[in-house]
C-alpha positions, 0 to 999 in steps of 0.5 A: 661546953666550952669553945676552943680559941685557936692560939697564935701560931708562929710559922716562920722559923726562929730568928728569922728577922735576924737573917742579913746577907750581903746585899743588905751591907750594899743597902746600907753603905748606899743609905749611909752614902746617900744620907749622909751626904745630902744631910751634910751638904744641906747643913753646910750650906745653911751654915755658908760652908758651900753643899758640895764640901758637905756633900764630900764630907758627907759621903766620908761619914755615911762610908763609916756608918755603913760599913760599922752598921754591917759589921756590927749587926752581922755580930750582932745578929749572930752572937747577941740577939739568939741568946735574947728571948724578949723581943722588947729587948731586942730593940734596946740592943738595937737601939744602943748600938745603932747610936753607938755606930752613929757616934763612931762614924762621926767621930772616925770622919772628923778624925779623918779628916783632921788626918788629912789636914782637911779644912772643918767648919768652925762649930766644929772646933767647938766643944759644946757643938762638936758634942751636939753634933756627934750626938745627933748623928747618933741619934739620926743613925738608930731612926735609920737602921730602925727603918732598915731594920722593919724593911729586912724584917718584912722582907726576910719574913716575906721569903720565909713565907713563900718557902714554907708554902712551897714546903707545904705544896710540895709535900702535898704532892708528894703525899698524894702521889705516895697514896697511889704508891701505897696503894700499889705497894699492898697489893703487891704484898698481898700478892706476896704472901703466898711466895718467898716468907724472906722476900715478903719481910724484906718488902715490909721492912723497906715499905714502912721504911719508906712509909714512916720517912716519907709521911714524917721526915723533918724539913732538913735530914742527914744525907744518909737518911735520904738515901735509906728512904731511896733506897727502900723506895728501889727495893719496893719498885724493882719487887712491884714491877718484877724487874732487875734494878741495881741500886748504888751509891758512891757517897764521901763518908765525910758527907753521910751526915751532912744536912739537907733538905728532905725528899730532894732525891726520891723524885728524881728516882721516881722519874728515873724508873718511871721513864728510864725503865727500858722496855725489854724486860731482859735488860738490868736498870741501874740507878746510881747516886753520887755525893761529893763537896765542890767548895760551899756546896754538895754536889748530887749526881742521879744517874742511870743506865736507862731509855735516853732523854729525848724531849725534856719537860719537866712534870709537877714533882720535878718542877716543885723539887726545882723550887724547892731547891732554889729556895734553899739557894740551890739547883736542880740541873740536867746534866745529861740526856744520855745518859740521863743524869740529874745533879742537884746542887746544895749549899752546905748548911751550918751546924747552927743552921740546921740545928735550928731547921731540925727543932724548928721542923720537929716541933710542929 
């Protein structure tokens, strides 16, 4: 017999440690203002020059160390490290260019100052000490952004974390909702095996087209996709419930293939017939979905013809695809009562972006 050892799986997507927003260059420019400042200020009052003139010249330095450490690990992260497979090399890069940031900033406010005729301590004007200080603070600046670094590290791992969980819970329940609606769905076949042969393989068709992309979808699909799979699931509805609804969509062709999260529509489609469907059986249903581009985002627009709004509280599907969204940086909105309509507003993923989503999801 032999034991099967559980090897260590990595569940975060790749190179999410190299992940920096904006924020992070606010983060840094502070440390760099803070550091700096104080560590100068305390400096020159050691050596007599007064805290407050360090503290100004400390300022001049950290501004430097800041704005190059943002420029240079933006660069860095996003056209350097991806093409390095080993981790440990990884720190040397970073090690590297942290002092070499280090090194600039001094030498960028020295020279700024002398620029502007400031008056610079004596050791300054020394060779050998100017050359010992340049050194330190690069030396001082790889300790700082390798603290920076764990802090972005843990935190960018710590979100990734929580979205897939969220993944994970929201498509628990999509899956067990789809049980129910599976189960349904045969009955409805068995139902249709005496009737029309054109219509029965034509609820088949879209049955195990809905099937197959519902249970195995990856994380980000193109558009269009999307709505194919929400197309099957209204054809599969209007046969099970014998009723008149019209499906339409109104898509830019530019947008067809652009990526987005998977299964964001079918739960507003869902919600749409399951409490828009009107009563008297006599009136169509018509559903409709929207694509346009608004700037950085896609704008999807779910709308129908149905019973209006009148107390709206959000059920567990809506309230996991509201999450979901949010972690992908979007929103679900009600955008109208009556009629009722959904919007669903996405940030235009990057080609690098989902081509790293898409083999990221496809190889679990």
């Amino acid at each position: 017999m032999l034991e099967v050892e559980a090897r260590n799986l990595e569940f975060v997507e790749p190179f999410v440690d190299l992940k920096i927003k904006i924020t992070d260059g606010m983060l840094l420019l502070v440390i760099g203002l803070l550091y700096g400042g104080v560590l100068v200020g305390l400096f020159y009052s050691l050596l007599g020059e007064g805290f407050s003139r360090g503290l100004l010249h400390g300022f001049l330095l950290g501004m430097y160390i800041g704005l190059l450490s943002y420029i240079v690990i933006y660069f860095n992260n996003q056209n350097v490290l991806p093409k390095i497979k080993q981790v440990l090399l990884w720190w040397v890069v970073w090690g590297i260019l942290s002092f070499v940031v280090g090194l600039f900033g001094f030498l960028l406010a020295f020279k700024t100052l002398l620029l502007f005729k400031v008056k610079v301590p004596v050791f300054l004007t020394q060779k050998e000490k100017f050359l010992i200080a340049s050194l330190s603070t690069g030396i001082l600046t790889y300790l700082t952004g390798l603290m920076v670094y764990q802090f972005v590290r843990m935190r960018n791992r710590k979100e990734a974390i929580e979205r897939i969980t969220l993944e994970a819970n929201y498509k628990l329940t999509l899956r067990m909702l789809n049980a129910h609606f599976l189960s349904n769905s045969l009955h409805t076949l068995l139902e249709l095996m005496d009737m029309n042969k054109e219509v029965l393989e034509c609820y088949v068709k879209h049955l195990v087209n809905y099937q197959r992309r519902a249970l195995t979808s990856p994380k980000i699909i193109p558009l269009k996709e999307e709505i194919s799979m929400v197309n099957s699931y209204v054809f599969i509805e209007k046969i099970r419930k014998g009723r008149d609804i019209v499906f339409t969509t109104d898509v830019d062709e530019n947008l067809e293939n652009e990526p987005i999260p998977a299964l964001i529509l079918q739960p507003i489609i869902e919600n749409a017939i399951q409490h828009g469907l009107p009563e008297d059986k006599s009136k169509h249903f018509e559903i409709s979905i929207s694509a346009k581009r608004n700037g950085q985002y896609i704008i999807l627009c779910v709308l129908n013809n149905g019973n209006p709004i009148s107390n709206f509280q959000p059920g567990i599907g809506l309230s996991l695809l509201a999450k979901k969204l949010e972690s992908q940086g979007g929103k679900l909105i009600l955008k109208s009562k009556n009629p009722p309509c959904f919007m669903v507003k996405l940030p235009i993923l990057s080609i690098k972006g989902y081509k790293i989503a898409y083999e990221s999801s496809n190889s679990r």
